[in-house]
PLY file of the C-alpha trace (Angstrom):
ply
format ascii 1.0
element vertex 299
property float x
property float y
property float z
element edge 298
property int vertex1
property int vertex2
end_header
110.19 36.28 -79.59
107.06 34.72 -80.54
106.21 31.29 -79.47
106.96 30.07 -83.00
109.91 31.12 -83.52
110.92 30.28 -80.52
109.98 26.46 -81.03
112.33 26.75 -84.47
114.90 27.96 -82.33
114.81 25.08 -80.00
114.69 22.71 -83.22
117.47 24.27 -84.76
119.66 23.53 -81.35
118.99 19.94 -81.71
120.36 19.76 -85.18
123.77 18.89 -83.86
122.88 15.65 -82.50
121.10 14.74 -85.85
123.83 15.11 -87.95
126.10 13.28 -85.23
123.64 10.51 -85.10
123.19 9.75 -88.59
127.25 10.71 -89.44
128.51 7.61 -87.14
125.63 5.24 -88.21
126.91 4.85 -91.73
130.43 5.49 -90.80
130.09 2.49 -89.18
129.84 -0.53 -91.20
127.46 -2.83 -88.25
124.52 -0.19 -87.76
124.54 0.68 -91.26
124.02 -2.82 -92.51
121.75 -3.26 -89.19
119.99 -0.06 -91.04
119.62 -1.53 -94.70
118.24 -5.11 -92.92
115.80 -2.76 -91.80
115.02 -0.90 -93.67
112.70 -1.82 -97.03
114.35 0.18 -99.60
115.12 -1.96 -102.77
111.74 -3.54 -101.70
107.65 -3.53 -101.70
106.19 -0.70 -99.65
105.46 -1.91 -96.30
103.89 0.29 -93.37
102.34 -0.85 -90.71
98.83 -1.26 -90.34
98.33 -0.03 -93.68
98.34 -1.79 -96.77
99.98 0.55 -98.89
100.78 -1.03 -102.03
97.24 -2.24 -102.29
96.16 1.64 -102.54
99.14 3.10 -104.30
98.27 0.16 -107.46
95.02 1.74 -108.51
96.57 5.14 -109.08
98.14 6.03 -112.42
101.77 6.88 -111.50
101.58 7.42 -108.18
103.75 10.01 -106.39
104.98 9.65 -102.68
106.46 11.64 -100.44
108.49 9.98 -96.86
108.90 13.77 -95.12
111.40 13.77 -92.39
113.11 10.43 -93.13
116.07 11.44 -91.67
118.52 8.76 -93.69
116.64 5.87 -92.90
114.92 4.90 -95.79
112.72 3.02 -94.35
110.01 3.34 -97.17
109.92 0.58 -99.52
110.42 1.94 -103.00
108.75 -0.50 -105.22
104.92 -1.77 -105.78
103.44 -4.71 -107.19
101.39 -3.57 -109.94
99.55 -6.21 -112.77
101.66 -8.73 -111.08
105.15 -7.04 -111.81
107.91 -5.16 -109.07
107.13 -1.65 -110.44
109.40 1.23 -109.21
107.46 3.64 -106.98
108.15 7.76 -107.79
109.09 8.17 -103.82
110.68 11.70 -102.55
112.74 11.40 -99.11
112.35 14.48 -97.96
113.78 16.36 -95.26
115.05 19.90 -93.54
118.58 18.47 -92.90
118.89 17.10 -96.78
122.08 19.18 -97.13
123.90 17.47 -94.23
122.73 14.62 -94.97
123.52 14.20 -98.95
126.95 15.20 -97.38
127.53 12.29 -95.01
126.23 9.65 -98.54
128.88 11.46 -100.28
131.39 10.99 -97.81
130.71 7.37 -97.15
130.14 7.15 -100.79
126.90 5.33 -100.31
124.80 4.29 -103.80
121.44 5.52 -102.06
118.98 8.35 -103.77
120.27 11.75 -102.75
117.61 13.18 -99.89
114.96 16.04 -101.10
115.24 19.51 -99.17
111.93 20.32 -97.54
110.85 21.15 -93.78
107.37 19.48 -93.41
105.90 23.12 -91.81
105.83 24.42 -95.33
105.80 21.23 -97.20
102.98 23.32 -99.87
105.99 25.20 -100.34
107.95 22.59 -102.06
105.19 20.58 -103.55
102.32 23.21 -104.51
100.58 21.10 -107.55
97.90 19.42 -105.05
98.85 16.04 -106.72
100.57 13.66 -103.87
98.75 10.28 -103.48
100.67 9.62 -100.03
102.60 11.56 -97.72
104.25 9.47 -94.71
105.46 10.93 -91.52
106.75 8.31 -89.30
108.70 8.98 -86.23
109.41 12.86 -87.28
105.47 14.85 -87.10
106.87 15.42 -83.11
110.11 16.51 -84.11
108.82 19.16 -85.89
108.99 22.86 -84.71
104.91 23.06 -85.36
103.65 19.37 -86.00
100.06 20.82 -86.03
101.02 23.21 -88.91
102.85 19.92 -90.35
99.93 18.03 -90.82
97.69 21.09 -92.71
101.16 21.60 -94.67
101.40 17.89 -95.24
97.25 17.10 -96.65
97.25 20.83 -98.57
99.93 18.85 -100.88
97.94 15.75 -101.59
94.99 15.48 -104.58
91.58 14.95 -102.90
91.64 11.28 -101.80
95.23 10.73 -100.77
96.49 9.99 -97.04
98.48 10.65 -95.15
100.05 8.18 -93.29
101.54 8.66 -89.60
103.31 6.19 -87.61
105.06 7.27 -84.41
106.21 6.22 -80.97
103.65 7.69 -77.73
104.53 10.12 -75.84
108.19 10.42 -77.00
108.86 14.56 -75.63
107.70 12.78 -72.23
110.02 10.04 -72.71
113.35 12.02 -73.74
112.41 15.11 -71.12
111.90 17.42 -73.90
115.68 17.71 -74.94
116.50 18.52 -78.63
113.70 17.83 -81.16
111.31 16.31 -78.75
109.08 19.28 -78.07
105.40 17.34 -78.57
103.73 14.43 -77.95
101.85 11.85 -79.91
99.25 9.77 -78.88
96.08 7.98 -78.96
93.86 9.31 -76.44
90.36 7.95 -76.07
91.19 6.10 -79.77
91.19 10.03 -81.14
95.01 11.34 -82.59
95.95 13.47 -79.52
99.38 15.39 -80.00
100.47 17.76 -76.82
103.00 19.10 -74.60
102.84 20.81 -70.88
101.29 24.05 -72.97
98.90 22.19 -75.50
96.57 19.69 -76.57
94.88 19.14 -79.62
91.92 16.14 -80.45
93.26 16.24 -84.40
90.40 14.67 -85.85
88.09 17.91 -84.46
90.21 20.06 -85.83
90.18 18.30 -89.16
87.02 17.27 -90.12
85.96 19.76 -92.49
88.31 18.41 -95.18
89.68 15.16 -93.78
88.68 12.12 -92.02
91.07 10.96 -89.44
91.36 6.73 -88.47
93.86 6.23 -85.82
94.68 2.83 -84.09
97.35 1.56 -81.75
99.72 -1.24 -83.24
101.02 -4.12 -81.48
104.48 -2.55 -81.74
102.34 -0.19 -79.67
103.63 2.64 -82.03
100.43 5.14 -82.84
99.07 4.81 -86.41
96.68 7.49 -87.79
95.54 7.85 -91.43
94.28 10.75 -92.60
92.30 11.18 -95.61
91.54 14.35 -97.92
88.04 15.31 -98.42
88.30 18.77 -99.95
90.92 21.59 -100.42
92.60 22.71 -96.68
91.05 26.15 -95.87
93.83 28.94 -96.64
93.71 30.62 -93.44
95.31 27.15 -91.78
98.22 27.46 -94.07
98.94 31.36 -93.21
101.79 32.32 -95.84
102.06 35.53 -94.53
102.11 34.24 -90.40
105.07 32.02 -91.70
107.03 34.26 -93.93
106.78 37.00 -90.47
107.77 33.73 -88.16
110.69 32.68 -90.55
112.10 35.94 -91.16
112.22 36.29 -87.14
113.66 33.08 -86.54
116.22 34.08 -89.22
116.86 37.64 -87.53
117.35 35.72 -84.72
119.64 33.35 -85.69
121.69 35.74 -87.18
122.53 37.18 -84.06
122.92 34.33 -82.64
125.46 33.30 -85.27
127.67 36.83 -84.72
128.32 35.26 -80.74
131.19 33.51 -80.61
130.08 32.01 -77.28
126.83 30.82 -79.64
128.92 29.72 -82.67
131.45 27.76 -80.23
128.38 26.04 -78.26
126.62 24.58 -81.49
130.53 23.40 -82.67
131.33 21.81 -79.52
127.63 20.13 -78.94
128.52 18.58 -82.39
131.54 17.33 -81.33
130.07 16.07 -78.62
127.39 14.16 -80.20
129.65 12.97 -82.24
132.05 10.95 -80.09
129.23 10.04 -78.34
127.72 8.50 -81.14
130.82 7.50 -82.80
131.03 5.05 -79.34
127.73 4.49 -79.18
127.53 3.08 -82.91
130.30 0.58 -82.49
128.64 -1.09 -79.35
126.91 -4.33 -79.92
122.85 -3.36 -80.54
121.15 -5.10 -77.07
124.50 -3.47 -75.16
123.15 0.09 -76.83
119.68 -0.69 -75.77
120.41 -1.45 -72.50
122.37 1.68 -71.96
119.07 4.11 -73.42
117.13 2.03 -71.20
119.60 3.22 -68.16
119.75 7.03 -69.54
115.65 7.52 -70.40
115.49 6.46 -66.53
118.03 8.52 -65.39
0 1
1 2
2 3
3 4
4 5
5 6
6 7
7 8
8 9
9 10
10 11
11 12
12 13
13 14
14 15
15 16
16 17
17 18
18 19
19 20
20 21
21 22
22 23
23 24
24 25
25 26
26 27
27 28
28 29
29 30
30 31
31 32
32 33
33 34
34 35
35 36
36 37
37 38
38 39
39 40
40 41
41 42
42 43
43 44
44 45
45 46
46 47
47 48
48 49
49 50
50 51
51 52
52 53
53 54
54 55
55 56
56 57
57 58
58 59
59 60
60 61
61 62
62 63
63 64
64 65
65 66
66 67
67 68
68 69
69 70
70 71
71 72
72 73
73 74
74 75
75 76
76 77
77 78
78 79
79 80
80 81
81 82
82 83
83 84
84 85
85 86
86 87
87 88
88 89
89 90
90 91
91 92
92 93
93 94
94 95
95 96
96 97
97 98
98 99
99 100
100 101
101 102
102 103
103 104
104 105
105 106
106 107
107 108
108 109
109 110
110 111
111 112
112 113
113 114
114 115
115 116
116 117
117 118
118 119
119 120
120 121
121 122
122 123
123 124
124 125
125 126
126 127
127 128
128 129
129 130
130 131
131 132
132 133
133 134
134 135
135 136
136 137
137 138
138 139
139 140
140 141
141 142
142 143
143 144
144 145
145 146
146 147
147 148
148 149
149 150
150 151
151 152
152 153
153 154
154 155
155 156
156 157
157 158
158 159
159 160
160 161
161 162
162 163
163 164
164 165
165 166
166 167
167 168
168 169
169 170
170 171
171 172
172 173
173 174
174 175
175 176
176 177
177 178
178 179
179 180
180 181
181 182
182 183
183 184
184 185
185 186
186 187
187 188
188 189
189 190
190 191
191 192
192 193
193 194
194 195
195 196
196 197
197 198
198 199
199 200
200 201
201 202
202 203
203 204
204 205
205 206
206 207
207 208
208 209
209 210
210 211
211 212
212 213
213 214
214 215
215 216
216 217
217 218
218 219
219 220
220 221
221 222
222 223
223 224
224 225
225 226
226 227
227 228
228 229
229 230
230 231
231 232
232 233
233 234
234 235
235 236
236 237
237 238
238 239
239 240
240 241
241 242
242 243
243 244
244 245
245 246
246 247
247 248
248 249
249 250
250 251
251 252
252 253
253 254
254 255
255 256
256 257
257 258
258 259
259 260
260 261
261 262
262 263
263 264
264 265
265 266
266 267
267 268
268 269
269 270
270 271
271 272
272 273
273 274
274 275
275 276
276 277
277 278
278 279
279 280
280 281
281 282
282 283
283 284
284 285
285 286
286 287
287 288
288 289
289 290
290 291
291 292
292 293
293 294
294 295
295 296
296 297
297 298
């Protein structure tokens, strides 16, 4: 197995706790409205560090993408523009959209169904070149290739759009690289460093013949890079052909997987799992919850 398929396969064995996660936080009525206080949907875009709105008004209908939003909508959804609360054309967009769409149907939640799209081949899903911004916040190192995310990410915006990343350091490090935390983010020497025990990679280098990369460190402490187009992303980065062979191993794979009964029972009972562990977790008080990760992440 190559080493790309083999990250996929160790994202697809943290889908499980995803789905528990996000199944008990809007079965539960206190960290779903906790969520939606949150969260700025049914409001102005607001990102941190960046003054979004402010860019997004000078472009004739703007288009936006939040990849890997989980069900947070976090992303505002409206802009001030000539003085009026204009609706903003914003995609959620993410690889578990089917679950997910699932779990607002269930809790019959009046929230904009969630756009299918993994961020490794966002070109895939949005091939027209004509994104203004694409925001990754808190999901570029829960990707099975975040490197390939970002190429994937700028090859869909027109020349001049961002993309915006916000993200927690050195999360893989934090959570002992269980589940989707397989990379690291971080600002290293002010450049966008992501890496893990088997890589590193100074971003802006390996950018900078079609973007320019800013990156800062907010007082949240959370790592903010913004990352502008320049010119088209050379096709060799986006390899169609190295992703269609990596894909239709990790498929192959899976398939076999899927025939164990040992495998299918292991993914069913993680679920189950995850989900009574959530389905506690959710209904604790929120500083009782924090307390508790605190006591696990130093466990």
């Amino acid at each position: 197995m190559t080493k790309d398929s083999s990250n996929i396969q160790k994202w697809i064995e943290g889908i499980p706790y995803e789905i528990a996660f996000w199944n008990n936080v809007y079965r539960w009525k206190r960290p779903f409205d906790g969520l939606m206080k949150w969260s700025h949907y049914g409001n102005f875009i607001e990102l941190e560090c960046f003054n979004a709105s402010q860019f997004l008004e000078n472009q004739e209908n703007p288009l936006v993408l939040d990849v890997g939003a989980g069900m947070s909508y976090a992303t505002g959804n409206y802009i001030n523009k000539g003085g009026e609360k204009t609706p903003l054309d914003i995609h959620y967009v993410d690889p578990l959209a089917p679950f997910f769409n699932k779990i607002l149907k269930k809790y019959k939640k009046n929230l904009p169904e969630i756009d299918f799209g993994m961020m490794e081949y966002l070109s895939a899903f949005y091939p027209d070149h004509n994104v203004d911004l694409v925001i990754i916040q808190n999901a570029l190192d829960h990707s099975s290739n975040p490197l390939k995310g970002i190429y994937e990410a700028v090859d869909t915006l027109r020349v001049g759009g961002k993309l915006y990343l916000n993200h927690h350091p050195n999360e893989a490090e934090m959570e002992h690289y269980k589940g989707f935390h397989q990379f690291n983010i971080c600002a290293e020497n002010e450049k966008l460093t992501i890496w893990n025990k088997s890589e590193r990679y100074d971003i802006a280098e390996l950018l900078h013949v079609f973007a320019e990369v800013e990156t800062a460190t907010a007082e949240s402490g959370h790592v903010i890079a913004i990352i502008t187009k320049k010119s088209d992303v050379p096709y060799d980065l986006l390899g169609d052909k190295n992703d269609k062979r990596v894909l239709a191993e990790a498929l192959l794979q899976q398939s076999f997987s899927s025939f164990s009964f040992a495998k299918r029972l292991r993914m069913s009972l993680l679920y189950w799992k995850y989900n009574f562990i959530q389905f506690v977790i959710q209904g604790l008080p929120w500083d009782l919850r924090m307390k508790i990760k605190r006591l696990i992440k130093q466990a």
